[in-house]
Each structure stands twice: as C-alpha cells, then as structure tokens.
Legacy VTK file of the C-alpha trace (Angstrom):
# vtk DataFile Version 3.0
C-alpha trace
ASCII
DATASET POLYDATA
POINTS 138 float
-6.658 -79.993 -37.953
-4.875 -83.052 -36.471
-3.731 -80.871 -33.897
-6.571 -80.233 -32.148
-7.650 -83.986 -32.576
-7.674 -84.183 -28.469
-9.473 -80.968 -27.971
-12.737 -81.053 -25.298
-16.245 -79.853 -27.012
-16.448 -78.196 -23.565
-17.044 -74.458 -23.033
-13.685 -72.442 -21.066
-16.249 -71.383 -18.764
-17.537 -75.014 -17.665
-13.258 -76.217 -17.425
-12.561 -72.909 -15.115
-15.447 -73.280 -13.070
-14.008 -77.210 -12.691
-10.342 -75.790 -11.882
-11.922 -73.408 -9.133
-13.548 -76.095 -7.232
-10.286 -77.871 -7.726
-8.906 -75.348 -6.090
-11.469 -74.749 -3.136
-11.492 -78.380 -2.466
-7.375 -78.602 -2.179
-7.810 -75.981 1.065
-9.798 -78.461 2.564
-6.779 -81.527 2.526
-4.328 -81.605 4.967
-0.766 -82.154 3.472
1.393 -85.351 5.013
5.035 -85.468 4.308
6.892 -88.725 5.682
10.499 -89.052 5.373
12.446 -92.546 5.833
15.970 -91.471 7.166
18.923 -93.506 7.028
18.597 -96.287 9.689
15.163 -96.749 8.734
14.458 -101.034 9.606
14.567 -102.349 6.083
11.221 -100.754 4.020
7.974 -99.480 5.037
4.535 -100.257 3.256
1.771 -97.312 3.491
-1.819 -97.868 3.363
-4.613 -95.229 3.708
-8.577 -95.036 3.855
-10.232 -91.680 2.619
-12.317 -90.803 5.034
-14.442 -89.000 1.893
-14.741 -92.278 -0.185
-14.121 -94.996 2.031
-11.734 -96.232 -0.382
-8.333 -98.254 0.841
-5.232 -96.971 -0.902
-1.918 -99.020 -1.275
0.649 -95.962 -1.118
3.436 -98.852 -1.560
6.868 -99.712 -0.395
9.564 -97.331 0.803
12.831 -97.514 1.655
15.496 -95.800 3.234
15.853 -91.893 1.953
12.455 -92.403 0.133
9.602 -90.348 1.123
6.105 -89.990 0.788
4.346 -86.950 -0.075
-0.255 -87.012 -0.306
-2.656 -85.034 0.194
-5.573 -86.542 2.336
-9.087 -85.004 3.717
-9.946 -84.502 7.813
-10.908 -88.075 9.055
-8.598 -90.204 6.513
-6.525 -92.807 8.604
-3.125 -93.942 7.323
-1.301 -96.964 8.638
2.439 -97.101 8.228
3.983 -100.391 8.958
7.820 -101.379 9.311
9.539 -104.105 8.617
12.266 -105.166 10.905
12.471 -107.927 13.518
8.553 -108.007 13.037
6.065 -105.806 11.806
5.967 -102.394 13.676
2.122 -100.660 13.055
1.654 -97.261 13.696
-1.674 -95.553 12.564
-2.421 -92.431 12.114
-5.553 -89.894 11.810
-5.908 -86.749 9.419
-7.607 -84.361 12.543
-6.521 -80.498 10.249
-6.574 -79.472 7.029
-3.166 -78.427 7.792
-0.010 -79.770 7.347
1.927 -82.522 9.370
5.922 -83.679 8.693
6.840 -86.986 10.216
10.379 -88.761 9.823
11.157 -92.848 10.471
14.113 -94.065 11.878
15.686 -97.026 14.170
16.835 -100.725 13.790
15.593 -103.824 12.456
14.489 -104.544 16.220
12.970 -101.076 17.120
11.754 -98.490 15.056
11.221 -95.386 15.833
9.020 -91.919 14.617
9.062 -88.245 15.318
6.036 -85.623 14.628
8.590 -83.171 13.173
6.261 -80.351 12.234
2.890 -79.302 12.309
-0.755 -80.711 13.479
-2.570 -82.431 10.685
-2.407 -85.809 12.342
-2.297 -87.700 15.169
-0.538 -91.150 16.178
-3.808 -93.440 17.175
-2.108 -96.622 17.949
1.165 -98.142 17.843
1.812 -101.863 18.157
4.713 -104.528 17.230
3.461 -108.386 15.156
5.264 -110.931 13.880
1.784 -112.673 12.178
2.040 -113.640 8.828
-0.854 -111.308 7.684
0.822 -108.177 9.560
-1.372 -105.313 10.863
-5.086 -104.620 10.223
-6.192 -101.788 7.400
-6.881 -98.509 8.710
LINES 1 139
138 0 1 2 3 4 5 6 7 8 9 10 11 12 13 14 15 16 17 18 19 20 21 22 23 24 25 26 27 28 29 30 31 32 33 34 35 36 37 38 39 40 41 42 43 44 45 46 47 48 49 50 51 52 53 54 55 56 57 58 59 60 61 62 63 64 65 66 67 68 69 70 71 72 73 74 75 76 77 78 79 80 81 82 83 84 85 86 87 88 89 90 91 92 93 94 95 96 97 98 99 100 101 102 103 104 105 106 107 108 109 110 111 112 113 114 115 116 117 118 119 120 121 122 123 124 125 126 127 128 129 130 131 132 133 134 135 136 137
C-alpha cells in the first residue's frame, strides 16, 4: 500500500479532461527560441510579461552558446537586454501563435540580432543605456 501513498482521489476522467485542455491551450502559445552565438557581448538577462496574467517573469542570465527556449501567449512582451559597453534593450511582442527563432551576436560595444525564422514576434523597440537601473520591464 505504500506505493500508492501519492496517488490522486481524482477520477481518470476529471485528469484526461485536464490533459486535453492542456493540450488545446498549448496551440494557442507561440514558441520563442533565442540562441546566444559565440561573440555574444558578455551575458544577456531575459524578462517577460504574460500578456494572460500580467505577471513579470525573470527568464535569467545567459551566456554565450546558451539558449532560451518558452512558450508564451499572443500579446506577451519579452525584453532581452545585453551587456556590453552599456546595456543594449531590445523588446519584443508575441503577435502569432506560431513560432519565431532569433540568434544574438556582436561585441561588447555593439550587439547585434537576427529574426532567423518564423513570425511569432516582432522587435518593438531597440535602444542602448548605460543607467545604473538598465532598461524598463516590458
């Protein structure tokens, strides 16, 4: 009996119904995929609001030949920021439940981004700071 000390009091039917709408509700998230390629400025930090919740989400730090894989709903904004000679902000918006590849590259003074594949997002803004507090949340 101590086997099935974990076990839910839940009926199958009321767990598969929850896995279906699991399901249904992953068609509706676009898929971002960010790659950091060598020559990437030092590390990147990641931030993202859910455009669902409203909730601000510290992805973390990267580095170079890390990457970042989410899934996010239509409206969800994601800021990217890396570090170099200054902060370089570049913020992006979830516009397809789709799929979207982007890859970061460049030097400590310049960084630079390519859309490599598909149309989930868009680039909203891009800007350079060297304040203290870096760039605003998204």
């Amino acid at each position: 009996m101590a086997l099935f000390s974990n076990a839910h009091d839940e009926p199958i039917e009321k767990n598969a119904n929850h896995d279906e709408r699991t399901l249904v509700r992953r068609a509706d998230l676009a898929e971002i995929s960010v790659k950091f390629l060598p020559g990437t400025a030092y590390l990147a930090y990641i931030y993202a609001r859910n455009s669902e919740t409203g909730v601000l989400h510290n992805y973390g730090t990267y580095y170079v030949n890390s990457h970042w894989h989410t899934f996010l709903p239509v409206g969800s904004r994601f800021k990217i920021t890396v570090l170099g000679a200054g902060k370089h902000c570049r913020f992006f918006t979830v516009v397809n439940p789709t799929h979207s590849q982007l890859e970061f590259w460049g030097s400590s003074d310049h960084s630079k981004y390519e859309h490599v594949s598909g149309d989930a997002v868009v680039l909203d803004d891009f800007y350079t700071t060297h304040a203290v507090y870096g760039c605003p949340d998204p």
